[in-house]
C-alpha positions as CSV (number, residue, x, y, z in Angstrom):
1,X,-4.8,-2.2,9.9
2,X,-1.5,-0.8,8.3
3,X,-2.0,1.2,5.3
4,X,-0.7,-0.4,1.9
5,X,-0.6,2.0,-1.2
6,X,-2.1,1.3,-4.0
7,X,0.3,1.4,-7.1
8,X,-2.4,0.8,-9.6
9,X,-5.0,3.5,-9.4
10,X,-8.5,3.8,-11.3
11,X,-10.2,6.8,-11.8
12,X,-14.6,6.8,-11.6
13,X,-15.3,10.3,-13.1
14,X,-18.9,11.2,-11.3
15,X,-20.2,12.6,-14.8
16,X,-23.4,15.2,-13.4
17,X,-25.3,13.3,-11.1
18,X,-28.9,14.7,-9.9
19,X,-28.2,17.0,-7.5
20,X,-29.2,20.9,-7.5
21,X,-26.0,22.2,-9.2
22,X,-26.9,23.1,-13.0
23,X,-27.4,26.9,-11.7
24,X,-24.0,26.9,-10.0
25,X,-22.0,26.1,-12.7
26,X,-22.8,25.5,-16.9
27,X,-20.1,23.2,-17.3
28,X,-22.5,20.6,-15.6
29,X,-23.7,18.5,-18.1
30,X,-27.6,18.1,-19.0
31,X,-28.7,16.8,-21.9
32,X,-28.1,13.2,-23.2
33,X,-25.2,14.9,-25.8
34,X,-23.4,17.2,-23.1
35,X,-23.4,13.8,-20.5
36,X,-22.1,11.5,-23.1
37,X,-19.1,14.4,-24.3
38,X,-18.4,14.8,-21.1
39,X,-18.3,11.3,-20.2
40,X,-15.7,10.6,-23.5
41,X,-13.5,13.9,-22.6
42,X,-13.4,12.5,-19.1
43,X,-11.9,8.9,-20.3
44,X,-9.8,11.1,-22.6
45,X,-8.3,12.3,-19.9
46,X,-7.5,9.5,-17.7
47,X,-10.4,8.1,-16.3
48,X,-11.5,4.3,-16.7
49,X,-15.1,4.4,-15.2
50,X,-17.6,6.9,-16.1
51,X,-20.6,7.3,-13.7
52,X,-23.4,8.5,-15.2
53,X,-27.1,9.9,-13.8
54,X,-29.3,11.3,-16.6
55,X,-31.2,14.9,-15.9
56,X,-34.4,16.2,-17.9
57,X,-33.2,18.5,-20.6
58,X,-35.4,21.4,-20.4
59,X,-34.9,21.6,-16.4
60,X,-32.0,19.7,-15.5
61,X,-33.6,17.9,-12.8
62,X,-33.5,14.1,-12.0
63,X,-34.6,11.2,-14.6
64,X,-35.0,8.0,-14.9
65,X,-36.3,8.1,-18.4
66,X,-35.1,5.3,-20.2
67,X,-34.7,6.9,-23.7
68,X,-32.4,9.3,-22.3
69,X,-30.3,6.7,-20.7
70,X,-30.6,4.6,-24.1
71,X,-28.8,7.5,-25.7
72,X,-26.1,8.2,-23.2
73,X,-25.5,4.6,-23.7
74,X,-25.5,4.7,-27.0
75,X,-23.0,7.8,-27.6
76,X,-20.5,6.6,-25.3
77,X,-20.3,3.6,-26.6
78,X,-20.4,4.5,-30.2
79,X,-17.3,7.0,-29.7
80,X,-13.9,5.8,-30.5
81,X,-13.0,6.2,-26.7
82,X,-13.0,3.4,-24.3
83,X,-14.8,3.7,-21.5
84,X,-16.7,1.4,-18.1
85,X,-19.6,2.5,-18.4
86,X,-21.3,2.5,-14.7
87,X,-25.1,3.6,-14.5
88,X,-26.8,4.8,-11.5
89,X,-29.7,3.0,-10.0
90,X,-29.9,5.1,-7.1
91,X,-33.5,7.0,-8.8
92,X,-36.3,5.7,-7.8
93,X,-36.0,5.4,-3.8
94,X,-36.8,9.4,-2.8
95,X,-39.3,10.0,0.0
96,X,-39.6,14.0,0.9
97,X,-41.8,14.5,4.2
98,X,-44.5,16.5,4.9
99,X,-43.9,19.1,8.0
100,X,-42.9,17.4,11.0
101,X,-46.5,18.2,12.6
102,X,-47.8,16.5,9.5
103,X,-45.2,14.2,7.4
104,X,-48.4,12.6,5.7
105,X,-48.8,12.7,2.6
106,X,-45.6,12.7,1.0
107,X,-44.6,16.0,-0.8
108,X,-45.1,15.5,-4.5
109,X,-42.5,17.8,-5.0
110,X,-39.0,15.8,-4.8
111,X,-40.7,12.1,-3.7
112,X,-39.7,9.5,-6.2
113,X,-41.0,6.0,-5.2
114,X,-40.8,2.9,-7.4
115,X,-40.9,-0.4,-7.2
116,X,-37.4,-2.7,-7.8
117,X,-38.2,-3.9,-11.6
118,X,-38.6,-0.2,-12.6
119,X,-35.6,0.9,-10.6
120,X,-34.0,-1.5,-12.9
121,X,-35.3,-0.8,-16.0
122,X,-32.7,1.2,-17.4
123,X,-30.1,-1.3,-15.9
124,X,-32.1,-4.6,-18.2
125,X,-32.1,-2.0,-21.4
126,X,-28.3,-0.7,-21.7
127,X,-26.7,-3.8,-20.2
128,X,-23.7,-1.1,-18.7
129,X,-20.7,-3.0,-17.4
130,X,-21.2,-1.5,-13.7
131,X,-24.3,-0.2,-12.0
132,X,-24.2,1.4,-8.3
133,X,-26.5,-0.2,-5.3
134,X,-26.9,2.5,-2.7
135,X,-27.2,-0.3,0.2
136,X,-28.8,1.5,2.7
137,X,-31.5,3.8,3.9
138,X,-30.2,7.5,5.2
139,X,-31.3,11.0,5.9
140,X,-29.8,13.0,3.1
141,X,-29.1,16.7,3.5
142,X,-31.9,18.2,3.2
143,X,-34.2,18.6,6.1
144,X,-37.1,16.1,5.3
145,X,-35.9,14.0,2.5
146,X,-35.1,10.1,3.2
147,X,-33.1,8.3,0.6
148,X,-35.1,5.0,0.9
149,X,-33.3,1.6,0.3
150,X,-34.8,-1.5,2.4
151,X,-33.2,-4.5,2.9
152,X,-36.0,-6.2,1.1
153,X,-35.6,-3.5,-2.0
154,X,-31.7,-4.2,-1.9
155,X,-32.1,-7.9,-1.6
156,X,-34.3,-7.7,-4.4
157,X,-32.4,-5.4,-7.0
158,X,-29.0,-7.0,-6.1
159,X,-30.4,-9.9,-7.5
160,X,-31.3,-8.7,-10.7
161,X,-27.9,-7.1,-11.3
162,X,-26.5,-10.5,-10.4
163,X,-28.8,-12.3,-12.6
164,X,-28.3,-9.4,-15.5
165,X,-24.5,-9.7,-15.2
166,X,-23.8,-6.0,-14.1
167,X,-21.4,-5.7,-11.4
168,X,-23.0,-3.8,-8.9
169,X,-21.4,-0.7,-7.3
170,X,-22.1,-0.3,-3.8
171,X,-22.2,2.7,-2.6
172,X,-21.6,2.5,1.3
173,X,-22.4,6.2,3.3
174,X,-22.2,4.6,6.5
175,X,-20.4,1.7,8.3
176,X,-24.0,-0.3,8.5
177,X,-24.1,-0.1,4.7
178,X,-21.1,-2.0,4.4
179,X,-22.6,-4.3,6.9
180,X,-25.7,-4.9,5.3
181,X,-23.2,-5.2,1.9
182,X,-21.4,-8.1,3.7
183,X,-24.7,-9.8,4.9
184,X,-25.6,-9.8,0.8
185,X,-22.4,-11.4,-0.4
186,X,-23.6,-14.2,2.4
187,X,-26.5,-14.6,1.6
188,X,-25.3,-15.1,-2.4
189,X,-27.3,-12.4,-4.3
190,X,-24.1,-10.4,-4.8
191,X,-20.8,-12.2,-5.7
192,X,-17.3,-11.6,-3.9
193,X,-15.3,-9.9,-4.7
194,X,-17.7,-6.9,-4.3
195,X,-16.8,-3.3,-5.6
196,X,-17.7,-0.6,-3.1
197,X,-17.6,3.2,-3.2
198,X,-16.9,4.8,0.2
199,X,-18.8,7.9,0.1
200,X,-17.7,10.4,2.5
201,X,-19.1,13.4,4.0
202,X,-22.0,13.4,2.6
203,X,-24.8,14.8,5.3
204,X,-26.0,12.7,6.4
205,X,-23.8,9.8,6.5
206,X,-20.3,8.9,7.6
207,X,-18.5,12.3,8.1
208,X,-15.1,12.9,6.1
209,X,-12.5,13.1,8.9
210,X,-9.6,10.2,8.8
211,X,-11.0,8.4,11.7
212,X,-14.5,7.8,10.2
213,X,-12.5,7.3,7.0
214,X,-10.2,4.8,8.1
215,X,-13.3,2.9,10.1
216,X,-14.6,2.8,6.7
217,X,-11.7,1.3,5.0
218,X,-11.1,-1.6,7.9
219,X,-14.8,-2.7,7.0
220,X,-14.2,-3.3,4.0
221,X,-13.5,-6.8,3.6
222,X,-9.6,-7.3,2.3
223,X,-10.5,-9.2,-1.5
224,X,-12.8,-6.6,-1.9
225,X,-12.3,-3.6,-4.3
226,X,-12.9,-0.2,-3.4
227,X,-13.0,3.6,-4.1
228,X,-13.7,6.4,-2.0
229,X,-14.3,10.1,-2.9
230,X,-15.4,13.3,-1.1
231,X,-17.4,16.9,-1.9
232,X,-16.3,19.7,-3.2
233,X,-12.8,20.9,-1.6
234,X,-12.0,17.9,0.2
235,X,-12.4,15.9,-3.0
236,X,-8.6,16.1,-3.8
237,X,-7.5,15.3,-0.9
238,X,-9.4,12.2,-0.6
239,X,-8.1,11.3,-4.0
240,X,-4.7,11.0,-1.9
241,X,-6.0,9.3,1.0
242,X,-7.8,6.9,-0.7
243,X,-4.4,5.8,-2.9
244,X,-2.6,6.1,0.4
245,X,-5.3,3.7,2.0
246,X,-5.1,0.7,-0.7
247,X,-7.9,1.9,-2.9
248,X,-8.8,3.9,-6.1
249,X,-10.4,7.2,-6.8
250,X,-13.8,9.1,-7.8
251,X,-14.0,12.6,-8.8
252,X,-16.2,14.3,-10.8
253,X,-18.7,17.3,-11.0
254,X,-21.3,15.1,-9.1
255,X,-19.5,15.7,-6.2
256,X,-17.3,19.3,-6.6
257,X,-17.2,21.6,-8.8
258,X,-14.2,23.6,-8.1
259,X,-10.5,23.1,-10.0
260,X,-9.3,25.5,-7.4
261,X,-10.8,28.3,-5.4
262,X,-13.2,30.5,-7.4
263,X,-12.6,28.6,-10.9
264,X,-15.0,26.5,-12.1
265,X,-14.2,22.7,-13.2
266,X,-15.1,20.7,-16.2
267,X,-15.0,16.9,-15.3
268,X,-12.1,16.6,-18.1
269,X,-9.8,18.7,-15.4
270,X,-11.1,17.4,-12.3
271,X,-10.0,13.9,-13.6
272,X,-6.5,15.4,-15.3
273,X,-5.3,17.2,-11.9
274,X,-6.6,13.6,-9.9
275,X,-4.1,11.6,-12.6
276,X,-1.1,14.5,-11.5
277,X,-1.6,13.5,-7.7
278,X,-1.6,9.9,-8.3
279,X,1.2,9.9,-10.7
280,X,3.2,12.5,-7.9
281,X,2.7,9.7,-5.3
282,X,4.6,7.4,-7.4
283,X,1.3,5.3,-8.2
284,X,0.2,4.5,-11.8
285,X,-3.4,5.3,-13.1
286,X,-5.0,2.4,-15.0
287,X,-7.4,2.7,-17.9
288,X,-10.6,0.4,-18.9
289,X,-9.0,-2.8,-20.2
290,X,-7.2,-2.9,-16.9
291,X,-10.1,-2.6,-15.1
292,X,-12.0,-5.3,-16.4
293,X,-9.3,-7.6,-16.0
294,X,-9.1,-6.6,-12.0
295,X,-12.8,-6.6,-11.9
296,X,-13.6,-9.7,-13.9
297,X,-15.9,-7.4,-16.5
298,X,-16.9,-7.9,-20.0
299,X,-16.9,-4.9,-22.6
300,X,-20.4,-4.5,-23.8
301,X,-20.9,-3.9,-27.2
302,X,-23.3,-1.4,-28.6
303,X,-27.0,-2.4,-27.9
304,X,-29.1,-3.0,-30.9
């Protein structure tokens, strides 16, 4: 397929997500105020989506507490800065092995198992305008933890975002994801056109070179909008690639948390230097209005 440029760009700033980085860097955000802020100075600075994970504020580990996402919500949406707001509902699907002589019982520590109306929850209480749909199952970086999404789980939770109104996100590691994404839109529990996120390089899924990339990009279906993003120092580059491939952009301290080499980021300057790039390439980045036009969205107002 022949490349076409996108000349009308828009930016997904990956706010914190739940990964292990809050001792690497304190500009990652943690509790419901420092998400939201950064969230607002992230739209201030160009981007039109936020994506937002929530973490426990005394540890900064994973949540799926829905009072902490209730107040994220509510922050953002309360600011004077227009935003997409896109939640996660990637939480709930973690399964960390025992040894490989003995994988039974689960490890407590890291396993994360619920069932597809409390993977939701959060979605059904702050009503955000986007929601991600990780569709498929993968091994995930570390050496016995499975990120768990079955075709029955996926079948069921597209539905409710379907049935809720939230355009779901799908994020797409792999080719077979966006296979599986496809069968969906057949099978009517998602609507075309679909959103997906390509993400790339992430172990242990579709690996970041162009070839894989491109793969990627020719599966997605051509109505179809898309994004695509890589970690850490690639994730610049791939904000180039993806404008030069027909699509739009993530970045965000979710996924790198370098400026440049040695200086830490804050997601306000990770999306200002991805709006310098797409500008230099003679494209135009888009804010929220915009995007809900493209993606047939409806603002939400604040939830009562």
């Amino acid at each position: 397929m022949p490349l076409t440029m996108n000349r009308e760009v828009f930016i997904t700033c990956a706010v914190t997500g739940s990964g292990g980085t809050q001792e690497k860097s304190p500009h990652v955000p943690r509790s419901p105020v420092e998400i939201a802020d950064g969230a607002i100075a992230a739209a201030k600075a160009g981007a039109a989506i936020v994506h937002c994970h929530v973490r426990d504020p005394q540890t900064g580990g994973p949540s799926r507490d829905l009072g902490l996402y209730r107040e994220v919500t509510d922050r953002i949406r309360a600011s004077d800065t227009d935003v997409v707001l896109n939640l996660t509902a990637g939480m709930g699907g973690d399964m960390v092995f025992g040894s490989t002589e003995a994988p039974l019982p689960l490890k407590a520590a890291g396993t994360d198992m619920a069932g597809a109306t409390e993977r939701m929850a959060h979605i059904a209480e702050c009503q955000p305008e986007i929601c991600t749909l990780d569709c498929g199952t993968m091994n995930f970086a570390e050496a016995d933890y499975v990120m768990t999404n079955t075709p029955g789980m996926l079948r069921a939770m597209g539905q409710m975002m379907t049935d809720l109104g939230v355009k779901p996100e799908i994020e797409a590691f792999d080719t077979g994801h966006l296979w599986f994404a496809k069968q969906l839109v057949a099978e009517g529990i998602l609507i075309a056109p679909a959103l997906v996120q390509l993400c790339m390089g992430v172990p242990w899924g579709a690996p970041n070179d162009l070839n894989t990339y491109l793969a990627m990009v020719n599966n997605v279906p051509a109505d179809w909008h898309w994004s695509a993003f890589s970690l850490g120092r690639d994730q610049m580059p791939f904000v180039a690639a993806a404008v030069l491939a027909g699509g739009n952009v993530r970045v965000g301290l979710e996924d790198n948390l370098f400026l440049d080499k040695g200086v830490l980021a804050t997601n306000a300057q990770l999306v200002a230097r991805a709006v310098t790039l797409i500008e230099t390439m003679g494209a135009r980045v888009i804010g929220p209005e915009a995007v809900r036009a493209k993606l047939g969205l409806t603002k939400r107002a604040p939830v009562s």
